[in-house]
C-alpha angles and dihedrals in degrees: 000000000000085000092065083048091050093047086062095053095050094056086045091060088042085063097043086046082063098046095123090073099056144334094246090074078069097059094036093056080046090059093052103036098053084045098054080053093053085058091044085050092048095046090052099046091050083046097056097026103036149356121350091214137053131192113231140208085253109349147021123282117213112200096192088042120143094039100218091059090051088060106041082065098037096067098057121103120250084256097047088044098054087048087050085057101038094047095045088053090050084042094060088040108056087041088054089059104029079058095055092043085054098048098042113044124077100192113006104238123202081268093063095046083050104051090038088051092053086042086066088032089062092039090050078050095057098039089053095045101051101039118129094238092057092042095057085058095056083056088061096050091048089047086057088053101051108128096022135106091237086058089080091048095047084050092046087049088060089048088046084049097044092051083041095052090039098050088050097058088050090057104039079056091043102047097056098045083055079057099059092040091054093054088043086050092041099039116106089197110085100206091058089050089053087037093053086044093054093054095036084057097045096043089043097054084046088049106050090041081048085058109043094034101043101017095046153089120331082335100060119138084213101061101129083153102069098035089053096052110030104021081233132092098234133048113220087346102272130216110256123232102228103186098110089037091063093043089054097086091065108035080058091054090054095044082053093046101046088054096039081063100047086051099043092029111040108017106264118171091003101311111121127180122170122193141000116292099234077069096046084054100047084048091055096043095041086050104053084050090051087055087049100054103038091060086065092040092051092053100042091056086036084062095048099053087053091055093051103046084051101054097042091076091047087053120095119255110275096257107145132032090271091059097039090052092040086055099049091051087057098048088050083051090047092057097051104061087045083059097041095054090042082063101042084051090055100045093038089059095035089049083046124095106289123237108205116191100178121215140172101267133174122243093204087053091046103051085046089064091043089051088048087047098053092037090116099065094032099082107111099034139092116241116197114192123201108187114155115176120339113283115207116209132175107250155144090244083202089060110037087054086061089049097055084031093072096026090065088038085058099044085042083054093050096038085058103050080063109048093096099067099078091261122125104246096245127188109187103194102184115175126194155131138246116178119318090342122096115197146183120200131202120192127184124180084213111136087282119226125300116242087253099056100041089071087057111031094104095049118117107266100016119137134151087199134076116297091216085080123023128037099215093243102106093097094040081055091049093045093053091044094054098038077052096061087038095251139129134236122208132204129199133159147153120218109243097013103058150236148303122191114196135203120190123179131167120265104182114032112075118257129196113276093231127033124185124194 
Protein backbone atom coordinates (compact mmCIF):
# COMPACT_ATOMS: atom_id res chain seq x y z
CA UNK A 1 0.00 0.00 0.00
CA UNK A 2 2.83 2.74 0.35
CA UNK A 3 3.42 2.13 -3.21
CA UNK A 4 0.16 3.41 -4.09
CA UNK A 5 1.26 6.51 -1.58
CA UNK A 6 4.67 6.90 -3.42
CA UNK A 7 3.22 6.82 -6.49
CA UNK A 8 1.33 10.02 -5.42
CA UNK A 9 4.07 11.69 -4.55
CA UNK A 10 5.69 11.06 -7.35
CA UNK A 11 2.99 12.51 -9.55
CA UNK A 12 2.87 15.60 -6.92
CA UNK A 13 6.40 16.40 -7.61
CA UNK A 14 5.57 15.73 -11.66
CA UNK A 15 3.03 18.87 -11.29
CA UNK A 16 5.51 21.22 -9.09
CA UNK A 17 7.86 20.41 -11.26
CA UNK A 18 5.39 22.38 -13.86
CA UNK A 19 4.72 25.40 -11.74
CA UNK A 20 6.00 27.94 -14.42
CA UNK A 21 2.86 27.35 -16.52
CA UNK A 22 0.51 28.12 -14.17
CA UNK A 23 -0.17 28.29 -10.27
CA UNK A 24 -2.78 25.57 -10.38
CA UNK A 25 0.06 22.81 -10.87
CA UNK A 26 0.70 24.01 -7.17
CA UNK A 27 -2.54 23.19 -5.90
CA UNK A 28 -2.88 20.23 -7.96
CA UNK A 29 0.49 18.66 -6.56
CA UNK A 30 -1.00 19.74 -3.57
CA UNK A 31 -3.90 17.62 -4.26
CA UNK A 32 -1.66 14.44 -4.84
CA UNK A 33 0.96 14.85 -2.43
CA UNK A 34 -1.35 15.38 0.77
CA UNK A 35 -3.14 12.65 -0.55
CA UNK A 36 -0.25 10.20 -0.86
CA UNK A 37 0.13 11.32 3.15
CA UNK A 38 -3.43 10.50 3.94
CA UNK A 39 -2.50 6.71 2.60
CA UNK A 40 0.76 6.74 4.46
CA UNK A 41 -1.40 7.86 7.58
CA UNK A 42 -4.01 5.06 6.98
CA UNK A 43 -1.33 2.23 6.43
CA UNK A 44 0.23 3.09 9.45
CA UNK A 45 -2.79 3.38 11.59
CA UNK A 46 -4.20 -0.49 10.28
CA UNK A 47 -0.63 -1.48 10.96
CA UNK A 48 -0.52 -0.45 14.33
CA UNK A 49 -4.43 -0.82 15.05
CA UNK A 50 -5.36 -3.68 13.10
CA UNK A 51 -4.37 -6.48 10.52
CA UNK A 52 -0.57 -6.30 8.41
CA UNK A 53 -2.21 -7.94 5.10
CA UNK A 54 -4.89 -7.30 3.07
CA UNK A 55 -6.74 -9.67 0.01
CA UNK A 56 -7.15 -7.93 -2.94
CA UNK A 57 -9.38 -7.87 -5.88
CA UNK A 58 -6.17 -9.57 -7.87
CA UNK A 59 -3.38 -9.41 -5.88
CA UNK A 60 -2.05 -9.08 -2.44
CA UNK A 61 -1.89 -5.93 -0.72
CA UNK A 62 1.36 -5.32 1.95
CA UNK A 63 0.70 -2.78 4.19
CA UNK A 64 4.62 -2.47 5.62
CA UNK A 65 5.68 -2.79 2.39
CA UNK A 66 7.98 -1.28 1.43
CA UNK A 67 9.89 -1.70 4.63
CA UNK A 68 11.58 1.79 4.85
CA UNK A 69 8.21 3.52 4.86
CA UNK A 70 7.10 1.27 7.58
CA UNK A 71 9.74 2.56 9.57
CA UNK A 72 9.82 5.80 8.97
CA UNK A 73 6.15 5.65 10.72
CA UNK A 74 6.75 3.59 12.81
CA UNK A 75 9.04 5.63 14.73
CA UNK A 76 6.65 8.60 15.41
CA UNK A 77 4.97 9.03 18.79
CA UNK A 78 0.86 8.43 19.19
CA UNK A 79 0.74 12.52 19.34
CA UNK A 80 3.03 13.13 16.30
CA UNK A 81 1.05 10.35 14.43
CA UNK A 82 -2.37 11.72 14.90
CA UNK A 83 -0.93 15.24 13.72
CA UNK A 84 0.65 13.36 10.63
CA UNK A 85 -3.20 12.17 9.84
CA UNK A 86 -4.98 15.13 10.70
CA UNK A 87 -2.61 17.45 8.73
CA UNK A 88 -2.44 15.42 5.89
CA UNK A 89 -6.48 15.42 5.79
CA UNK A 90 -6.50 19.83 6.14
CA UNK A 91 -3.85 19.66 3.84
CA UNK A 92 -6.09 17.80 0.99
CA UNK A 93 -8.91 20.08 1.94
CA UNK A 94 -7.80 23.40 1.65
CA UNK A 95 -5.95 22.31 -1.71
CA UNK A 96 -9.24 20.99 -2.92
CA UNK A 97 -10.55 24.10 -2.61
CA UNK A 98 -7.44 26.50 -3.20
CA UNK A 99 -7.50 24.16 -7.06
CA UNK A 100 -10.93 24.96 -7.85
CA UNK A 101 -10.48 28.68 -6.80
CA UNK A 102 -7.68 28.69 -9.09
CA UNK A 103 -9.37 27.10 -11.94
CA UNK A 104 -12.64 28.96 -11.69
CA UNK A 105 -12.22 32.38 -11.12
CA UNK A 106 -11.28 34.73 -13.66
CA UNK A 107 -10.43 37.81 -11.41
CA UNK A 108 -10.56 37.05 -7.88
CA UNK A 109 -13.72 40.03 -6.22
CA UNK A 110 -13.88 41.05 -2.70
CA UNK A 111 -16.51 37.84 -2.60
CA UNK A 112 -13.96 35.49 -3.53
CA UNK A 113 -11.17 36.90 -0.90
CA UNK A 114 -13.94 36.56 1.52
CA UNK A 115 -15.27 32.88 0.97
CA UNK A 116 -11.80 31.70 0.48
CA UNK A 117 -10.84 33.57 3.87
CA UNK A 118 -13.73 31.76 5.87
CA UNK A 119 -12.58 28.36 3.83
CA UNK A 120 -8.75 28.65 6.06
CA UNK A 121 -10.53 29.98 8.70
CA UNK A 122 -12.59 26.52 8.93
CA UNK A 123 -9.53 24.47 8.24
CA UNK A 124 -7.39 26.60 11.26
CA UNK A 125 -10.80 25.52 13.21
CA UNK A 126 -10.39 21.87 12.58
CA UNK A 127 -6.83 21.65 13.04
CA UNK A 128 -7.20 23.31 16.40
CA UNK A 129 -9.99 21.35 17.38
CA UNK A 130 -8.76 17.94 16.71
CA UNK A 131 -5.12 18.25 17.85
CA UNK A 132 -3.92 15.90 20.05
CA UNK A 133 -2.95 18.51 22.75
CA UNK A 134 -6.28 19.76 22.92
CA UNK A 135 -7.56 16.64 22.80
CA UNK A 136 -5.82 15.50 25.58
CA UNK A 137 -7.58 18.39 27.42
CA UNK A 138 -10.67 17.41 26.61
CA UNK A 139 -9.43 13.66 28.53
CA UNK A 140 -8.98 15.50 31.50
CA UNK A 141 -12.45 17.28 31.43
CA UNK A 142 -14.34 13.78 30.74
CA UNK A 143 -12.20 12.11 33.62
CA UNK A 144 -13.67 14.84 35.93
CA UNK A 145 -16.86 13.87 34.85
CA UNK A 146 -16.70 10.11 35.40
CA UNK A 147 -19.97 9.05 37.60
CA UNK A 148 -21.92 11.88 36.77
CA UNK A 149 -24.95 12.54 34.51
CA UNK A 150 -22.91 15.29 32.49
CA UNK A 151 -20.68 12.82 31.81
CA UNK A 152 -23.34 11.38 28.71
CA UNK A 153 -23.74 14.95 27.33
CA UNK A 154 -20.04 15.72 27.40
CA UNK A 155 -19.71 12.48 25.60
CA UNK A 156 -22.78 13.40 23.02
CA UNK A 157 -20.94 16.98 22.45
CA UNK A 158 -17.57 14.88 21.04
CA UNK A 159 -20.02 12.69 18.71
CA UNK A 160 -21.84 16.12 17.66
CA UNK A 161 -18.03 17.40 16.99
CA UNK A 162 -16.88 14.52 15.36
CA UNK A 163 -20.57 14.55 12.37
CA UNK A 164 -19.89 18.31 12.34
CA UNK A 165 -16.26 17.98 11.55
CA UNK A 166 -17.02 15.20 9.30
CA UNK A 167 -20.16 17.09 7.00
CA UNK A 168 -17.80 20.12 6.49
CA UNK A 169 -15.24 18.38 5.02
CA UNK A 170 -17.91 16.83 2.55
CA UNK A 171 -18.98 20.47 1.39
CA UNK A 172 -16.04 22.17 1.22
CA UNK A 173 -15.29 19.15 -1.18
CA UNK A 174 -18.34 19.42 -2.57
CA UNK A 175 -18.56 22.82 -3.18
CA UNK A 176 -15.65 23.12 -5.11
CA UNK A 177 -16.14 20.39 -7.10
CA UNK A 178 -19.63 22.15 -7.85
CA UNK A 179 -17.34 24.77 -8.82
CA UNK A 180 -15.42 22.91 -11.52
CA UNK A 181 -18.74 21.20 -12.89
CA UNK A 182 -20.42 24.62 -13.25
CA UNK A 183 -17.30 26.16 -15.62
CA UNK A 184 -17.27 23.11 -17.35
CA UNK A 185 -21.43 23.65 -17.74
CA UNK A 186 -21.02 27.51 -18.45
CA UNK A 187 -17.80 27.39 -20.70
CA UNK A 188 -18.38 28.04 -24.69
CA UNK A 189 -14.69 26.45 -25.45
CA UNK A 190 -14.91 22.95 -25.68
CA UNK A 191 -11.41 21.99 -24.67
CA UNK A 192 -11.83 23.71 -21.47
CA UNK A 193 -15.59 21.56 -20.93
CA UNK A 194 -13.70 18.17 -21.56
CA UNK A 195 -10.64 19.75 -19.57
CA UNK A 196 -12.82 20.63 -16.53
CA UNK A 197 -14.33 17.21 -16.94
CA UNK A 198 -10.87 15.40 -16.83
CA UNK A 199 -9.88 17.07 -13.41
CA UNK A 200 -13.72 16.97 -11.88
CA UNK A 201 -13.51 13.68 -12.43
CA UNK A 202 -9.94 13.20 -10.98
CA UNK A 203 -10.43 15.35 -7.95
CA UNK A 204 -13.90 13.71 -7.46
CA UNK A 205 -12.75 10.16 -7.45
CA UNK A 206 -9.86 11.52 -4.92
CA UNK A 207 -12.88 13.41 -2.75
CA UNK A 208 -15.26 11.05 -2.23
CA UNK A 209 -12.06 7.98 -1.42
CA UNK A 210 -10.64 11.05 1.01
CA UNK A 211 -13.92 10.86 2.68
CA UNK A 212 -14.88 7.15 3.19
CA UNK A 213 -11.27 6.01 3.77
CA UNK A 214 -9.95 8.85 6.13
CA UNK A 215 -13.21 10.37 7.29
CA UNK A 216 -14.90 6.95 8.04
CA UNK A 217 -15.64 4.37 10.01
CA UNK A 218 -12.80 3.12 13.31
CA UNK A 219 -10.12 4.89 10.92
CA UNK A 220 -11.54 8.29 10.82
CA UNK A 221 -9.28 11.17 11.03
CA UNK A 222 -12.43 12.91 13.02
CA UNK A 223 -12.78 10.61 15.96
CA UNK A 224 -12.80 13.22 18.93
CA UNK A 225 -14.69 10.73 20.54
CA UNK A 226 -12.14 8.09 21.07
CA UNK A 227 -9.20 10.35 21.70
CA UNK A 228 -11.09 12.01 24.23
CA UNK A 229 -12.02 8.95 26.08
CA UNK A 230 -9.57 6.59 25.71
CA UNK A 231 -6.18 8.76 24.64
CA UNK A 232 -6.20 6.22 21.77
CA UNK A 233 -7.81 6.30 18.09
CA UNK A 234 -9.68 3.27 18.28
CA UNK A 235 -11.81 1.99 20.63
CA UNK A 236 -11.26 -2.46 21.29
CA UNK A 237 -9.18 -2.47 18.08
CA UNK A 238 -11.73 -3.03 15.56
CA UNK A 239 -11.56 -5.05 12.32
CA UNK A 240 -11.30 -2.94 9.62
CA UNK A 241 -13.68 -3.13 6.47
CA UNK A 242 -11.11 -3.05 3.45
CA UNK A 243 -13.34 -2.83 0.50
CA UNK A 244 -12.56 0.59 -0.45
CA UNK A 245 -9.05 -0.03 0.53
CA UNK A 246 -8.70 -2.69 -2.14
CA UNK A 247 -10.49 -0.64 -4.69
CA UNK A 248 -7.97 2.30 -4.01
CA UNK A 249 -5.27 1.19 -6.42
CA UNK A 250 -7.33 1.69 -9.09
CA UNK A 251 -9.29 4.42 -8.40
CA UNK A 252 -6.02 5.94 -8.11
CA UNK A 253 -5.13 4.82 -11.35
CA UNK A 254 -8.26 6.47 -12.77
CA UNK A 255 -7.86 9.83 -10.68
CA UNK A 256 -4.29 9.75 -12.32
CA UNK A 257 -5.63 8.95 -15.62
CA UNK A 258 -8.47 11.41 -15.85
CA UNK A 259 -5.88 14.28 -15.05
CA UNK A 260 -3.14 12.90 -17.08
CA UNK A 261 -5.75 13.55 -19.90
CA UNK A 262 -6.71 16.71 -19.11
CA UNK A 263 -2.71 17.62 -19.02
CA UNK A 264 -1.42 15.51 -22.63
CA UNK A 265 -5.08 15.93 -24.40
CA UNK A 266 -6.62 19.58 -23.70
CA UNK A 267 -3.94 21.75 -22.56
CA UNK A 268 -4.08 21.74 -19.26
CA UNK A 269 -1.24 23.40 -17.30
CA UNK A 270 0.35 24.48 -20.37
CA UNK A 271 0.34 20.98 -22.54
CA UNK A 272 -1.56 21.43 -25.80
CA UNK A 273 -2.17 18.74 -28.61
CA UNK A 274 -4.54 19.33 -31.44
CA UNK A 275 -5.73 16.42 -33.84
CA UNK A 276 -5.30 12.79 -34.41
CA UNK A 277 -1.95 11.70 -35.54
CA UNK A 278 -2.91 9.81 -38.60
CA UNK A 279 -3.71 13.70 -39.64
CA UNK A 280 -0.74 15.02 -38.47
CA UNK A 281 0.96 12.18 -40.86
CA UNK A 282 -1.06 12.73 -44.06
CA UNK A 283 -0.16 16.68 -43.41
CA UNK A 284 3.58 15.86 -43.30
CA UNK A 285 3.54 13.49 -46.28
CA UNK A 286 1.19 15.64 -48.43
CA UNK A 287 3.28 18.22 -47.73
CA UNK A 288 6.74 16.94 -48.73
CA UNK A 289 4.95 15.93 -52.10
CA UNK A 290 3.61 19.34 -52.41
CA UNK A 291 7.48 20.70 -52.09
CA UNK A 292 8.39 18.15 -54.77
CA UNK A 293 6.15 19.00 -57.20
CA UNK A 294 6.05 22.50 -56.97
CA UNK A 295 9.81 22.75 -57.72
CA UNK A 296 8.86 21.18 -61.47
CA UNK A 297 5.57 23.38 -61.71
CA UNK A 298 7.48 26.54 -60.84
CA UNK A 299 9.86 25.98 -63.41
CA UNK A 300 7.52 24.83 -66.29
CA UNK A 301 5.45 28.09 -66.02
CA UNK A 302 8.69 29.81 -65.22
CA UNK A 303 9.70 28.63 -68.70
CA UNK A 304 6.76 29.76 -70.23
CA UNK A 305 6.81 33.27 -69.03
CA UNK A 306 10.27 33.47 -70.40
CA UNK A 307 9.22 32.47 -73.40
CA UNK A 308 6.67 34.84 -73.52
CA UNK A 309 8.36 37.96 -72.42
CA UNK A 310 11.00 37.00 -75.18
CA UNK A 311 8.71 36.58 -78.25
CA UNK A 312 6.27 39.97 -77.54
CA UNK A 313 9.06 42.35 -78.81
CA UNK A 314 9.61 40.27 -81.71
CA UNK A 315 5.77 40.56 -82.43
CA UNK A 316 4.48 43.16 -84.74
CA UNK A 317 2.59 46.44 -83.22
CA UNK A 318 -0.97 45.68 -82.68
CA UNK A 319 -2.23 47.48 -85.70
CA UNK A 320 -5.04 45.59 -86.99
CA UNK A 321 -7.87 43.32 -85.12
CA UNK A 322 -5.35 39.90 -85.48
CA UNK A 323 -2.62 41.60 -83.55
CA UNK A 324 -4.62 43.14 -81.26
CA UNK A 325 -6.19 40.06 -80.52
CA UNK A 326 -2.72 38.12 -80.72
CA UNK A 327 -1.52 40.51 -78.22
CA UNK A 328 -4.15 40.29 -75.94
CA UNK A 329 -3.90 36.36 -75.86
CA UNK A 330 -0.48 36.76 -74.86
CA UNK A 331 -1.05 39.58 -71.84
CA UNK A 332 -3.87 37.25 -70.40
CA UNK A 333 -1.04 34.46 -70.63
CA UNK A 334 1.13 36.52 -69.22
CA UNK A 335 -1.11 36.99 -66.13
CA UNK A 336 -1.60 33.98 -65.54
CA UNK A 337 1.52 32.77 -64.96
CA UNK A 338 2.13 35.98 -62.75
CA UNK A 339 -0.88 34.62 -60.78
CA UNK A 340 0.09 31.09 -60.91
CA UNK A 341 3.90 31.66 -59.35
CA UNK A 342 2.45 34.14 -56.76
CA UNK A 343 0.57 31.00 -55.58
CA UNK A 344 3.24 28.43 -55.76
CA UNK A 345 5.26 31.02 -53.66
CA UNK A 346 2.65 31.08 -51.20
CA UNK A 347 1.92 27.27 -50.85
CA UNK A 348 5.53 26.36 -51.20
CA UNK A 349 6.32 28.48 -48.11
CA UNK A 350 2.96 27.65 -46.26
CA UNK A 351 3.62 23.50 -47.04
CA UNK A 352 7.37 24.39 -45.79
CA UNK A 353 8.69 23.86 -41.93
CA UNK A 354 7.06 26.33 -40.01
CA UNK A 355 8.93 28.91 -37.87
CA UNK A 356 6.83 29.97 -35.32
CA UNK A 357 8.19 33.47 -33.01
CA UNK A 358 5.61 33.82 -30.91
CA UNK A 359 4.32 37.64 -29.63
CA UNK A 360 1.53 39.22 -27.74
CA UNK A 361 -0.71 40.04 -30.40
CA UNK A 362 -3.89 41.31 -30.47
CA UNK A 363 -7.12 39.18 -32.07
CA UNK A 364 -9.05 42.28 -32.76
CA UNK A 365 -5.69 43.66 -34.84
CA UNK A 366 -5.39 40.81 -36.36
CA UNK A 367 -8.59 40.25 -37.62
CA UNK A 368 -8.40 44.01 -38.77
CA UNK A 369 -5.37 43.06 -41.21
CA UNK A 370 -7.36 39.56 -42.42
CA UNK A 371 -10.38 41.57 -43.16
CA UNK A 372 -7.74 44.44 -45.37
CA UNK A 373 -6.35 41.67 -46.89
CA UNK A 374 -9.78 40.00 -48.20
CA UNK A 375 -11.45 43.75 -49.06
CA UNK A 376 -11.52 42.98 -52.21
CA UNK A 377 -14.34 39.79 -52.03
CA UNK A 378 -16.20 41.22 -49.25
CA UNK A 379 -18.33 43.66 -51.19
CA UNK A 380 -21.90 42.37 -51.01
CA UNK A 381 -21.84 40.96 -47.78
CA UNK A 382 -22.62 41.97 -44.21
CA UNK A 383 -19.78 41.82 -41.78
CA UNK A 384 -20.89 41.85 -37.58
CA UNK A 385 -18.47 42.33 -35.58
CA UNK A 386 -18.62 41.24 -31.52
CA UNK A 387 -15.37 42.63 -29.80
CA UNK A 388 -15.72 43.13 -26.44
CA UNK A 389 -12.63 44.19 -24.73
CA UNK A 390 -9.21 43.49 -26.36
CA UNK A 391 -8.14 39.96 -26.03
CA UNK A 392 -3.96 39.35 -26.04
CA UNK A 393 -2.82 36.17 -27.34
CA UNK A 394 0.98 34.65 -28.07
CA UNK A 395 1.35 34.46 -31.51
CA UNK A 396 3.44 34.69 -35.12
CA UNK A 397 1.20 37.62 -36.22
CA UNK A 398 2.44 36.42 -40.18
CA UNK A 399 1.06 33.44 -39.62
CA UNK A 400 -2.16 33.83 -37.56
CA UNK A 401 -3.41 36.52 -40.47
CA UNK A 402 -3.13 33.55 -42.94
CA UNK A 403 -4.95 31.64 -40.74
CA UNK A 404 -7.98 34.03 -40.48
CA UNK A 405 -7.09 34.93 -43.99
CA UNK A 406 -8.28 31.63 -45.33
CA UNK A 407 -10.54 31.02 -42.82
CA UNK A 408 -12.83 34.42 -44.08
CA UNK A 409 -11.97 33.39 -47.94
CA UNK A 410 -13.67 29.97 -47.02
CA UNK A 411 -16.82 31.38 -45.08
CA UNK A 412 -17.01 34.41 -48.37
CA UNK A 413 -17.05 31.10 -50.75
CA UNK A 414 -19.95 29.42 -48.70
CA UNK A 415 -21.93 32.67 -48.04
CA UNK A 416 -22.02 32.97 -51.83
CA UNK A 417 -23.27 29.44 -52.95
CA UNK A 418 -25.99 30.49 -51.17
CA UNK A 419 -26.93 34.06 -52.28
CA UNK A 420 -29.26 32.94 -54.48
CA UNK A 421 -31.51 31.63 -52.23
CA UNK A 422 -33.17 34.90 -51.09
CA UNK A 423 -31.08 35.01 -48.07
CA UNK A 424 -28.64 38.45 -47.06
CA UNK A 425 -24.86 37.10 -47.34
CA UNK A 426 -24.03 37.48 -43.75
CA UNK A 427 -20.08 36.98 -41.91
CA UNK A 428 -20.52 37.17 -37.66
CA UNK A 429 -16.67 37.65 -36.32
CA UNK A 430 -17.13 37.57 -32.48
CA UNK A 431 -13.51 37.67 -30.19
CA UNK A 432 -13.19 36.85 -26.38
CA UNK A 433 -11.77 35.26 -23.54
CA UNK A 434 -12.80 32.67 -20.90
CA UNK A 435 -10.43 31.83 -18.59
CA UNK A 436 -6.94 31.29 -19.74
CA UNK A 437 -8.33 30.87 -23.70
CA UNK A 438 -8.32 33.37 -25.82
CA UNK A 439 -10.72 32.83 -29.16
CA UNK A 440 -11.82 34.24 -32.35
CA UNK A 441 -14.91 33.07 -33.91
CA UNK A 442 -16.17 33.21 -37.73
CA UNK A 443 -19.38 32.51 -38.47
CA UNK A 444 -20.99 32.29 -42.10
CA UNK A 445 -24.79 31.44 -42.80
CA UNK A 446 -23.45 29.77 -45.91
CA UNK A 447 -25.21 26.14 -46.53
CA UNK A 448 -22.81 24.76 -43.74
CA UNK A 449 -20.84 21.26 -44.38
CA UNK A 450 -22.46 17.99 -44.99
CA UNK A 451 -21.66 14.93 -42.09
CA UNK A 452 -19.43 13.24 -44.75
CA UNK A 453 -17.10 16.16 -45.49
CA UNK A 454 -16.60 17.45 -42.09
CA UNK A 455 -14.48 14.32 -41.26
CA UNK A 456 -12.34 15.25 -44.09
CA UNK A 457 -12.26 18.76 -44.53
CA UNK A 458 -8.75 19.16 -43.02
CA UNK A 459 -7.16 16.38 -45.08
CA UNK A 460 -4.45 17.31 -47.43
CA UNK A 461 -6.24 17.92 -51.14
CA UNK A 462 -9.79 18.23 -50.09
CA UNK A 463 -11.41 20.31 -51.28
CA UNK A 464 -15.57 20.75 -52.12
CA UNK A 465 -14.54 23.64 -54.67
CA UNK A 466 -13.05 23.69 -58.06
CA UNK A 467 -9.83 22.33 -58.33
CA UNK A 468 -8.85 24.93 -60.98
CA UNK A 469 -8.39 27.08 -58.27
CA UNK A 470 -7.79 25.98 -55.14
CA UNK A 471 -5.63 22.93 -54.01
CA UNK A 472 -7.58 21.86 -51.14
CA UNK A 473 -4.59 22.63 -48.59
CA UNK A 474 -5.90 25.99 -46.78
CA UNK A 475 -7.33 24.04 -43.77
CA UNK A 476 -4.28 21.48 -43.61
CA UNK A 477 -2.25 24.96 -43.40
CA UNK A 478 -4.52 26.22 -40.68
CA UNK A 479 -4.42 22.79 -38.67
CA UNK A 480 -0.53 22.75 -38.58
CA UNK A 481 -0.44 27.04 -37.51
CA UNK A 482 -2.42 26.65 -34.95
CA UNK A 483 -0.92 23.00 -33.65
CA UNK A 484 2.35 25.27 -33.98
CA UNK A 485 1.26 27.82 -31.48
CA UNK A 486 -0.24 24.83 -29.37
CA UNK A 487 -3.91 25.73 -30.04
CA UNK A 488 -6.90 24.19 -31.16
CA UNK A 489 -9.18 24.89 -33.81
CA UNK A 490 -12.47 24.06 -33.62
CA UNK A 491 -15.38 23.31 -36.59
CA UNK A 492 -19.09 23.36 -36.29
CA UNK A 493 -21.43 23.67 -38.39
CA UNK A 494 -25.23 22.90 -39.32
CA UNK A 495 -26.26 21.97 -43.22
CA UNK A 496 -28.44 24.48 -44.47
CA UNK A 497 -27.88 26.91 -41.81
CA UNK A 498 -24.31 27.43 -41.97
CA UNK A 499 -20.61 27.41 -40.16
CA UNK A 500 -18.55 28.62 -37.53
CA UNK A 501 -14.47 28.02 -37.48
CA UNK A 502 -12.97 28.60 -34.33
CA UNK A 503 -9.49 29.47 -33.16
CA UNK A 504 -8.72 29.40 -29.77
CA UNK A 505 -5.04 30.21 -28.28
CA UNK A 506 -3.91 30.88 -24.74
CA UNK A 507 -3.60 34.16 -23.58
CA UNK A 508 -2.20 33.73 -19.72
CA UNK A 509 -0.04 30.81 -19.20
CA UNK A 510 3.92 31.42 -20.89
CA UNK A 511 4.73 29.75 -24.15
CA UNK A 512 8.23 29.16 -25.81
CA UNK A 513 9.38 31.91 -27.63
CA UNK A 514 10.10 29.83 -30.65
CA UNK A 515 8.25 26.88 -31.75
CA UNK A 516 9.25 24.71 -34.66
CA UNK A 517 6.88 22.03 -36.35
Amino acid sequence: MPLIAILFLVFALFMLARVPRGYQAIWLGMILFSFGCCILGLTGYIARFGNYQLEGFMLIIPLDQPSWTWRLLSHLSLDAFVRFRLWGMVWFVISVVGFAFSYTVKKWRPGNYVTAGFFLAVAGLLLWAYDPARLFGLFKEGAALLGTPAREKWENSLRLMDTAALWTVIFLLSYSLFRIFRLMATTSILQKRAQALGVAIGCGILSIFSVVLFGLGPASIFNAFSLATTLLPVVDYPIFDTTYLQALPFAGLAALGAVMLSIIKYGFLGTWRIGPLDLDRQITMANRAVRLALHTFKNRFFAIQTAVNMVTPELPPPDDEKMKKIHQQIQWIREICTETLNHLDILYVQSGRLQVKTAVLSWNELWTEARHRCAGRLAGITIQESAGEPVHVWGDREHLVSVLENLVQNAIDAVKQKAHENSSPRIEVETGREYEWGYIRIIDNGPGISRNNLRKVFRPFFSTKSSKTNWGMGLAYCHRVIKAHQGFLNLFTTPGEGTTVEVVLRCREKLDNSVNY
